[in-house]
N, C-alpha and C positions, 0 to 999 in steps of 0.2 A: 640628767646631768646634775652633778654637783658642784656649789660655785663658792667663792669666798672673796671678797673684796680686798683689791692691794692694799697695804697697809700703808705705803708711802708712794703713791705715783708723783713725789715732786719733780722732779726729773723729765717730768713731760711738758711742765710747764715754766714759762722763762719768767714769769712774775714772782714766782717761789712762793706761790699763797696756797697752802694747800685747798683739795677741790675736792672735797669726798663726792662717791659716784651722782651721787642723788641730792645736792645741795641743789635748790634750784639758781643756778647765775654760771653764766660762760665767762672761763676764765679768756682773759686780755688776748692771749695769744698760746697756741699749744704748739711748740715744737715739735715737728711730727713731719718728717724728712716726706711723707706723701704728699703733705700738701707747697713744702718749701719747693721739691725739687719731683718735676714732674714726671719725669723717668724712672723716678724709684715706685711708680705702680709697675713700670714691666721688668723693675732689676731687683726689687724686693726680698732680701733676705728671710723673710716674712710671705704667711700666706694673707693673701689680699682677696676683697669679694667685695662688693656692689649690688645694691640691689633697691630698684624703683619704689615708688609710693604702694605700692602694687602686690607687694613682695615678691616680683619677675625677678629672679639674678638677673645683672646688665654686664658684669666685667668678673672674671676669675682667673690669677695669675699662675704660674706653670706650679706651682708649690701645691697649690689647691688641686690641681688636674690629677699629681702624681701620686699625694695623699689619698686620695679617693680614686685613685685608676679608674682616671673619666676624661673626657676630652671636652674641648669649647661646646661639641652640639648637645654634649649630655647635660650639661649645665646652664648656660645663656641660654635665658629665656623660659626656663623651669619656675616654679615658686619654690622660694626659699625652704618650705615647711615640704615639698617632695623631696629634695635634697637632704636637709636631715629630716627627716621625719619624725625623731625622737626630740625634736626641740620644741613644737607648740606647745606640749603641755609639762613645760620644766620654765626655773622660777628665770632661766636668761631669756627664752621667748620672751617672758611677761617685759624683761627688763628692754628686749630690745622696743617691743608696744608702744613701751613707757616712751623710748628716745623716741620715735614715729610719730609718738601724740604731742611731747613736750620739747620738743628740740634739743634736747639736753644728751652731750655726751657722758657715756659711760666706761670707765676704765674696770676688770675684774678681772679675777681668775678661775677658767670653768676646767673642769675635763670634760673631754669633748672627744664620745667613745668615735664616732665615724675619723677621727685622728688617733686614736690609742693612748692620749696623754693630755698633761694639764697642759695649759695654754693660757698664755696674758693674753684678752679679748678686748681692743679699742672698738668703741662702737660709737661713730660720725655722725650724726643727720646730716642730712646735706640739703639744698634746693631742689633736688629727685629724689632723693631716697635717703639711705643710708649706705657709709660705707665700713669697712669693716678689715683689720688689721688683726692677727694672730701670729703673737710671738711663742714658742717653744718655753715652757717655765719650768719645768721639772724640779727644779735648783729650790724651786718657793714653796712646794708643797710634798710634807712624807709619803712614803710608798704606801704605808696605808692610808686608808682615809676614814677618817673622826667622824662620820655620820652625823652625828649630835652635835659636834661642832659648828660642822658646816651649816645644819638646820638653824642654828641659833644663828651664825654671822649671817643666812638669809632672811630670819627673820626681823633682826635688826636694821638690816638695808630697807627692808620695805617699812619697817616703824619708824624711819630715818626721814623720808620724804613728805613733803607739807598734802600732797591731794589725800585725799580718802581714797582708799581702796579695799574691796572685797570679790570674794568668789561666790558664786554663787548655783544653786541649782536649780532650773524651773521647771516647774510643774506643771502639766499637760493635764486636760480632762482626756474623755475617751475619742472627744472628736477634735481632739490635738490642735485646743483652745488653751492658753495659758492663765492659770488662774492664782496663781503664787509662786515666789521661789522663796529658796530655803539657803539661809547665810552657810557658807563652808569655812569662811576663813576672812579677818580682819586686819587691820591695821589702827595702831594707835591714831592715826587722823581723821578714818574713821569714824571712834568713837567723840572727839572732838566737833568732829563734823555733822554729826545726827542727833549725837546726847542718846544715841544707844546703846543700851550698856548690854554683856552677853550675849550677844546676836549669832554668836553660832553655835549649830544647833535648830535656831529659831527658824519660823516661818515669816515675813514679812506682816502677814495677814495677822497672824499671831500677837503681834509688836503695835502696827497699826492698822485695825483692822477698816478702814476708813481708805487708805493708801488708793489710789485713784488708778483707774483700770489701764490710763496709758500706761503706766510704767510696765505690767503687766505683758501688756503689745507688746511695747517694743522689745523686752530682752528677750520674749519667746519667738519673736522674728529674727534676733540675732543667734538664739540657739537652734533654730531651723534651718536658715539660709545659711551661715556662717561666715555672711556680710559684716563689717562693724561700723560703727556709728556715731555720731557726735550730734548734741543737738544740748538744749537749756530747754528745761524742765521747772514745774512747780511741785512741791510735792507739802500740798497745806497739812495733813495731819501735823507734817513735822514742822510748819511755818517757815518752810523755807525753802530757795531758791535753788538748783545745783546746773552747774554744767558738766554734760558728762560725756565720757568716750566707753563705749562696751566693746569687747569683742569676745567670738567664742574661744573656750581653750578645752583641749581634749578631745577627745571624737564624738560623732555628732550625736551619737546613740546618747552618750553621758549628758547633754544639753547641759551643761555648765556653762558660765559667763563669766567673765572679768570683766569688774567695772573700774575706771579710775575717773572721779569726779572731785569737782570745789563748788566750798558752799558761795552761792554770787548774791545770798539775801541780800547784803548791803549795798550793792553795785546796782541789784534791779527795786531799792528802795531811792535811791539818789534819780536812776532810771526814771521813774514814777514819780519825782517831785517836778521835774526836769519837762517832764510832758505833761502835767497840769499847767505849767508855768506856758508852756506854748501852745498847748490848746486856751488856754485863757487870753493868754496874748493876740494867736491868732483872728481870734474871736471879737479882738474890743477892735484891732486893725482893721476887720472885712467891712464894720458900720460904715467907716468916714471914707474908706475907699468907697464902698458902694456908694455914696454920694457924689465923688471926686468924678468917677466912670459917667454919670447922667447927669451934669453938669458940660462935662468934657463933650460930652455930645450934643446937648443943646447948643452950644458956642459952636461945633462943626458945622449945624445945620446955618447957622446964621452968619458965619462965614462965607461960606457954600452960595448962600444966597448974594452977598456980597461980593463974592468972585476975590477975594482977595488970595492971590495963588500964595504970595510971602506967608501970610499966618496961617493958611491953610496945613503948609510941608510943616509951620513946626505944633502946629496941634497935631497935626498926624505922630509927628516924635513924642510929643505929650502922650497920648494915648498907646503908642506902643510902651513905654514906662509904666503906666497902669496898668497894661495888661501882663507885665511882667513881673510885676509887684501882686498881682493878681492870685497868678500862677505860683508864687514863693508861698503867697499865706496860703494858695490850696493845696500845695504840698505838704508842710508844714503839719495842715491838720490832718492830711489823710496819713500821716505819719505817727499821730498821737493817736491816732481810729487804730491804725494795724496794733502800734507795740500794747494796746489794751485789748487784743485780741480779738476784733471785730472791724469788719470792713463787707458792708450791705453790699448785697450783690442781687440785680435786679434783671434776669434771665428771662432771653426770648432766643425765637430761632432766627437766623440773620443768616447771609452772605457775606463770611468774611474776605472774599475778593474784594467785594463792594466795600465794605468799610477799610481795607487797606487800601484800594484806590483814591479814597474821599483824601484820607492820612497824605497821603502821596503825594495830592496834588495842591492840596493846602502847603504842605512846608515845600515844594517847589515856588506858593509864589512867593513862602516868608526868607526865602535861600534862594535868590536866583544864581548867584555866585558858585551853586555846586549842584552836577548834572544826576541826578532821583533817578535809576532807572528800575520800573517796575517788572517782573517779570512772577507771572500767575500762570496756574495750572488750575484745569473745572477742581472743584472740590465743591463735595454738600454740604448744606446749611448746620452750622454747628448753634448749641443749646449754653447761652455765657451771656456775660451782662455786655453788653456792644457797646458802653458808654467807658464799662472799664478798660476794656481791651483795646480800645482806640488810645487809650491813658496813654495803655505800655507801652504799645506800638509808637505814638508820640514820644515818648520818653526817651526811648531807645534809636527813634529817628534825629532829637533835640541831640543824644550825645555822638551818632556820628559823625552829622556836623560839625560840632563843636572841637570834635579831634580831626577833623579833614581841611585841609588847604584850599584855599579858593582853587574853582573848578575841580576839584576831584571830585572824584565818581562814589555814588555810595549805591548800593543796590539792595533793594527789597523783593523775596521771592517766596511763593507759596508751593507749597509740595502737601502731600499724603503718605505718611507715613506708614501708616496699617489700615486695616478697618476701622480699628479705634481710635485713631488720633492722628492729628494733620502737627503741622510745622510749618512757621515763620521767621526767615532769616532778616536778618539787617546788616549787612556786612560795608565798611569802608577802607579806605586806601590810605588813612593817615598813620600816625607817628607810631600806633598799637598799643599794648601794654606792658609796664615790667612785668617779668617774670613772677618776681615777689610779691606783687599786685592780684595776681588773676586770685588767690585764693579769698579777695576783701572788697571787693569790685562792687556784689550784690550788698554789703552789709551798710549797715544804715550811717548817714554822716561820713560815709568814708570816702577822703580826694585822694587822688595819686600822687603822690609827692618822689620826684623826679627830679635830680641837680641836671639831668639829660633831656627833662621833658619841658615846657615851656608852662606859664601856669595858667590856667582856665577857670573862670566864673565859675559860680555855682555852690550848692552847699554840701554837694552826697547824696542828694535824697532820689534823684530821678530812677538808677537802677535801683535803687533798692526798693522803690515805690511797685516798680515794673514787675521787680521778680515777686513781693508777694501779692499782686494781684493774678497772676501766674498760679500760683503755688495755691492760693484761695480756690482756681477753680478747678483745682488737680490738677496743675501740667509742670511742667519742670521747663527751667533753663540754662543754661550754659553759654560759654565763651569760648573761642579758639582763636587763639591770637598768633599773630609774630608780628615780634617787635620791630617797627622802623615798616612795615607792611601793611598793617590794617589792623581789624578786628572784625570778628562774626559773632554776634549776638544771634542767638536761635530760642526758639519757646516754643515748648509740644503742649497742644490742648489736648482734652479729649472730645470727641465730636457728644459727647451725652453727659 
């Protein structure tokens, strides 16, 4: 496909500020009768399509059926790249990646042979996906087409946008190990963004020959599987930080990559002053607590002895305040331990029934107000540190409470998932999650802020304490929510 960007899309928008494709900021308000008036997705003079995080089509209106003589089963439920097939590896796939990764709508004009003609292309993100509007444009572009034109107005849309991006090829040894790729194609942000200059062509290895072997992993995992990815990276040759999104483009034989990334040096240097400051902190607070803690119970014993029930209940309240002040500064630090890339783990073989029992019956008697029920299946002895894993499993016990209504029910349940790895759920019956939420849930510092949800204690740190001591010992976690219903917390170990 050949694309060329509208020259004037004001017309779409009621603020009258023009929005070229790729500025990154959403204009106020877009005029756009789909989303004004809900009936114009099934009366649409326009062909309309939908399609999940996933790239599964979800919705394709009669326009789209009749263009392509296909019906609802040939489409709902397809991936977008079966359907046209001719789009992954053209520069609107790349463009729609971009709205998938960055939120950002795009307004263009592509020809679009499985339509036989140009077409103005609205492209939506949404909270599922993206949706997707083609108007008929004939009138906007000549019968022939200016190849060289068009490559230049593509290449300026991508020199246009603030992330770095490049193409890239990687390189396989003979045991289809990755051991370099090789730049195909840049962008002016790019070179802002690495301070490399001429890179295609080049080898990375070539460039910096020091360049550190994850990067290496991970895009020839994205050129193998043709999964894509997100994750924050260091990459010290070049002294700097990046967060990136890869996906593959092209067919799988070509292992090429699309990367679109930003440089976050200065975000994970502020990062890094930020967790000195609280590990330091942390640190000078634990002394005069641990004082506070063995005093506090010297004075219980001598109460105790005294029988005085009045001071007894509120040194009981005294002591539960230190042990909650406890728990903040041991977060706190095991929070400045992870984001510095280290968090000790002290591995034996154990009964994780047994230790989710212990968990279980402890915060039953710290919550009597909310009924714990457990439910276990035999599973063998897994190989993991048992002091962290009680962390998580507390953590994740602490916030279903914390979201559950006096007497709701929360349940803890163990299963077997394969050979290789078991699973533990913690599911509860409270108020659940936004929508908008589930994707920030595990990230560090992060509270749910909800004009719908009521506010709750705390700092952010518990799941995300959780998921990487999780993640530390190979296992992964997830969420399944509905709102106003509950939440299911679950964590796969592996049993070795």
């Amino acid at each position: 496909m050949k694309q060329q960007l509208i020259d004037n899309p004001l017309f779409f928008y009621k603020d009258h500020t023009p929005i070229p494709s790729l500025t990154p900021r959403y204009p106020d308000k877009i005029d756009d009768p789909w989303t004004a008036v809900t009936t114009y997705r099934y009366d649409s003079p326009a062909s309309a399509l939908s399609f999940d995080r996933h790239w599964q089509c979800t919705y394709a209106n009669g326009r789209v059926f009749r263009a392509l003589q296909k019906n609802a089963e040939d489409l709902v439920g397809r991936l977008v790249w079966e359907i046209f097939p001719e789009l992954e590896a053209t520069p609107l796939g790349s463009l729609y990646r971009c709205s998938m990764h960055d939120g950002m709508p795009r307004i263009l004009v592509d020809y679009i042979p499985a339509f036989s003609g140009w077409y103005r292309v609205t492209i939506r993100p949404t909270a599922t996906g993206i949706d997707t509007v083609i108007h008929p444009h004939v009138d906007l572009m000549p019968a022939e087409t200016p190849t060289s034109a068009l490559e230049e107005k593509y290449h300026k849309l991508f020199n246009s946008i603030d992330e770095g991006f490049c193409l890239i090829e990687v390189m396989f040894d003979a045991h289809q190990h990755p051991y370099d790729y090789r730049f195909l194609e840049t962008n002016d942000a790019f070179r802002r963004q690495t301070d490399i200059k001429n890179a295609v062509g080049r080898t990375m290895r070539e460039i910096a020959p020091l360049h550190e072997d994850h990067w290496f992993e991970i895009y020839g995992k994205v050129a193998l599987t043709g999964e894509p990815i997100r994750f924050e990276n260091r990459a010290a040759q070049l002294r700097r930080w990046y967060e990136v999104y890869a996906f593959r483009v092209g067919l799988a034989e070509q292992r090429q990559v699309a990367v679109l990334f930003k440089d976050i040096t200065e975000r994970k240097k502020t990062e890094h002053l930020k967790d000195e400051f609280i590990n330091i902190a942390s640190h000078e607070l634990n002394t005069p607590l641990t004082g506070i803690k063995a005093y506090a119970q010297l004075l219980m014993r001598e109460l105790l002895q005294l029988g005085d029930s009045k001071k007894i209940a509120l040194m009981n309240k005294l002591r539960h305040h230190v042990d909650r002040m406890a728990t903040l500064i041991s977060n706190l630090l095991d929070s400045s331990t992870i984001t510095e890339g280290d968090l000790p783990l002290i591995k034996e073989h154990f009964d994780i029934n047994e230790l989710v029992a212990e968990r279980v019956n402890e915060f039953r008697l710290l919550s009597q107000d909310h009924q714990i029920v457990l439910d276990t299946v035999p599973i063998k002895p897994i190989w993991a540190d048992r002091h962290r894993i009680g962390q998580a499993l507390g953590n994740l016990l602490s916030n279903a409470i914390k979201f559950s209504s006096p007497g709701g029910r929360i349940t803890v349940s163990t299963a077997t998932v394969d050979a290789k790895q078991l699973k533990i759920s913690v599911g509860d019956h409270g108020v659940g999650i936004p929508t908008a939420s589930l994707n920030h849930v595990f990230d560090r510092f992060f509270r749910v802020n909800d004009a719908n949800m009521p506010t709750y204690p705390g700092m952010g740190l518990g799941l995300y304490i959780a998921a990487q001591i999780i993640r530390h010992h190979g296992g992964s976690i997830t969420v399944q929510n509905q709102p106003q219903k509950g939440a299911m917390f679950s964590f796969m170990l592996p049993y070795t």
